[in-house]
C-alpha beads as a LAMMPS data file, in Angstrom:
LAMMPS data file: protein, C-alpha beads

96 atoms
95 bonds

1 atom types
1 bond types

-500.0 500.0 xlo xhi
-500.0 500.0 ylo yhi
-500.0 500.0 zlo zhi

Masses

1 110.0

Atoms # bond

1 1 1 -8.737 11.780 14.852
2 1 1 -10.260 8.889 16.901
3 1 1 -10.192 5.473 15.782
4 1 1 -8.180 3.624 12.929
5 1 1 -8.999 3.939 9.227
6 1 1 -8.420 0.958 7.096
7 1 1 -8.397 0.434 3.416
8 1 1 -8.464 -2.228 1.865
9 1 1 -7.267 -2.836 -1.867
10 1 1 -6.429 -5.766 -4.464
11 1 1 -4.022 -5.281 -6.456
12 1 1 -2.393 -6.052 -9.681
13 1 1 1.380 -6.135 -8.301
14 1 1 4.037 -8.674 -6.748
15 1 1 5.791 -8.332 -4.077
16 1 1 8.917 -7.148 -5.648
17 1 1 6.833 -4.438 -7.167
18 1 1 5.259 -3.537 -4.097
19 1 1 8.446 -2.958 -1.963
20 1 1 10.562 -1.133 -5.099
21 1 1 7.197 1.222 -5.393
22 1 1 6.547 2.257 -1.937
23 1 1 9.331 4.718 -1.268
24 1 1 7.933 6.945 -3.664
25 1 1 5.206 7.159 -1.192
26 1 1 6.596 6.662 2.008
27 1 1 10.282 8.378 1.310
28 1 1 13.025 6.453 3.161
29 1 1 12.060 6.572 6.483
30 1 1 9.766 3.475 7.306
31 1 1 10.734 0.465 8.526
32 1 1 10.242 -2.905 6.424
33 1 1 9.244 -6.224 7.468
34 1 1 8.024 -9.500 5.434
35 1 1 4.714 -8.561 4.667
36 1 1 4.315 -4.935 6.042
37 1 1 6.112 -1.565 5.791
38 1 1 5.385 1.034 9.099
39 1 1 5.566 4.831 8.914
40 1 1 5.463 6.379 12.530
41 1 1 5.926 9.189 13.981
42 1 1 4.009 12.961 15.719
43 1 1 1.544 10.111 17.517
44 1 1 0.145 8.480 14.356
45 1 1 1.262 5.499 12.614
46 1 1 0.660 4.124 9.146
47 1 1 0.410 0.122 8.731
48 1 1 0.626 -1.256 4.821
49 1 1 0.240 -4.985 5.205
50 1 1 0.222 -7.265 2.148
51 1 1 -0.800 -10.680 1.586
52 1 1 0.635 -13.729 0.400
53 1 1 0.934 -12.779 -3.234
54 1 1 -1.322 -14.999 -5.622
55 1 1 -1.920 -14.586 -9.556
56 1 1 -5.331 -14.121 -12.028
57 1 1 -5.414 -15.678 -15.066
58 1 1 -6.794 -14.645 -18.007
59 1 1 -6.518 -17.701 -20.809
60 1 1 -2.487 -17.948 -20.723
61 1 1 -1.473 -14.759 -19.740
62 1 1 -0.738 -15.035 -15.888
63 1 1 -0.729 -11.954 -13.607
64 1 1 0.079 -11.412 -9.854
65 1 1 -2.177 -10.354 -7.339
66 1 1 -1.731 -9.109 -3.940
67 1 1 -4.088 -7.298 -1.475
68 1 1 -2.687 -4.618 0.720
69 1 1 -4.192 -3.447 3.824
70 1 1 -3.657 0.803 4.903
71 1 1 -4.616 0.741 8.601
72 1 1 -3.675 4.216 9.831
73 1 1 -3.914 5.659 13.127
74 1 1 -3.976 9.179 14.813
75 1 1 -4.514 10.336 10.689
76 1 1 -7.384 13.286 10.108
77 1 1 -9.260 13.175 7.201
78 1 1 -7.587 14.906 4.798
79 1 1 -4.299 13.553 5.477
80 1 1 -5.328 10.066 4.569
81 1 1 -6.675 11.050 0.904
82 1 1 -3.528 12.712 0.531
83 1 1 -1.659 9.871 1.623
84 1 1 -4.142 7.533 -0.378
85 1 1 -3.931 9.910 -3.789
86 1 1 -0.189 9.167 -3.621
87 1 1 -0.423 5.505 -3.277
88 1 1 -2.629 5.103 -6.031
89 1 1 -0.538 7.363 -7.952
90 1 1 2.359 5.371 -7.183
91 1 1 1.315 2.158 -8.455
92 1 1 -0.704 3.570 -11.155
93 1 1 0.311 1.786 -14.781
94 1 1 -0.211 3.606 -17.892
95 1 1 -3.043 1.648 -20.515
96 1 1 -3.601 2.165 -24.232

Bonds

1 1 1 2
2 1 2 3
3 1 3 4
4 1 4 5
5 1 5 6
6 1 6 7
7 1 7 8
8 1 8 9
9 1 9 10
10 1 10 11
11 1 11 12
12 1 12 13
13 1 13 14
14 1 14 15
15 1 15 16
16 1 16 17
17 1 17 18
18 1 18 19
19 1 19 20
20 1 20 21
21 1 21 22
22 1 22 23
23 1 23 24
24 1 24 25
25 1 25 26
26 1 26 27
27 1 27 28
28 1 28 29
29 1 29 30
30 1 30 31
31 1 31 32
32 1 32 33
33 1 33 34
34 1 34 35
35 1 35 36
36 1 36 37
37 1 37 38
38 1 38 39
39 1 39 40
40 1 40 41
41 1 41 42
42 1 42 43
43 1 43 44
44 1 44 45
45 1 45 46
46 1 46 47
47 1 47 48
48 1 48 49
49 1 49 50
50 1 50 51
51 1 51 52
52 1 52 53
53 1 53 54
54 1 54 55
55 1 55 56
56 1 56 57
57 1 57 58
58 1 58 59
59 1 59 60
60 1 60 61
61 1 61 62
62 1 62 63
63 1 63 64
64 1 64 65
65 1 65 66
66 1 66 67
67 1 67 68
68 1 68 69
69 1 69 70
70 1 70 71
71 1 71 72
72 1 72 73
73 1 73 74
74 1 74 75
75 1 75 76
76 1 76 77
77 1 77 78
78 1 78 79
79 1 79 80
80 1 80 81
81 1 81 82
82 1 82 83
83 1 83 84
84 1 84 85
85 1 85 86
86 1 86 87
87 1 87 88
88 1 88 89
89 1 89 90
90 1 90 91
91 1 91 92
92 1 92 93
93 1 93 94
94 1 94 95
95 1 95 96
C-alpha cells in the first residue's frame, strides 16, 4: 500500500445519475462536493472526481457523458477491485 491508484473511466451517465447511484457503492457515509464525493477513513481515502458533464451523439439521439476519476490512497490490491467490481456494478444498465 504505497502510492495512489487512479482509474480513470468515461462514462455514459449525468450528473444526476452519478450522485443518485453512488450510495449504493459508497453507503451513506462520504462527504459530497460539486464535482467529487470522498470516502475516508482507517488511513486511506477514496477520491471520485467527475467532470463537467458533456453528451455523444449518435444521429438525433443525444446521450450524456461524463468521465470520473477513482484516485484512492492507502488501498491494497484487492480492496480496490472490490471497490471497482461494485462501481461498475452500480452503474451497470441492462441491454437487449
Amino acid at each position: 500500500m504505497g502510492s495512489d491508484v487512479v482509474i480513470e473511466k468515461e462514462m455514459g451517465i449525468s450528473h444526476t445519475e452519478f450522485f443518485r447511484n453512488i450510495p449504493r457503492v459508497l453507503g451513506e457515509d462520504f462527504s459530497k462536493q460539486t464535482d467529487r464525493v470522498i470516502l475516508e477513513g482507517d488511513d486511506k481515502s477514496l477520491v471520485i472526481s467527475i467532470s463537467e458533464q458533456g453528451e455523444r451523439r449518435i444521429a438525433l439521439f443525444v446521450l450524456p457523458v461524463t468521465c470520473v476519476t477513482l484516485t484512492f490512497k492507502g488501498y491494497g490490491e484487492a480492496e480496490i477491485t472490490k471497490t471497482i467490481k461494485a462501481f461498475d456494478r452500480a452503474f451497470q444498465r441492462g441491454g437487449g
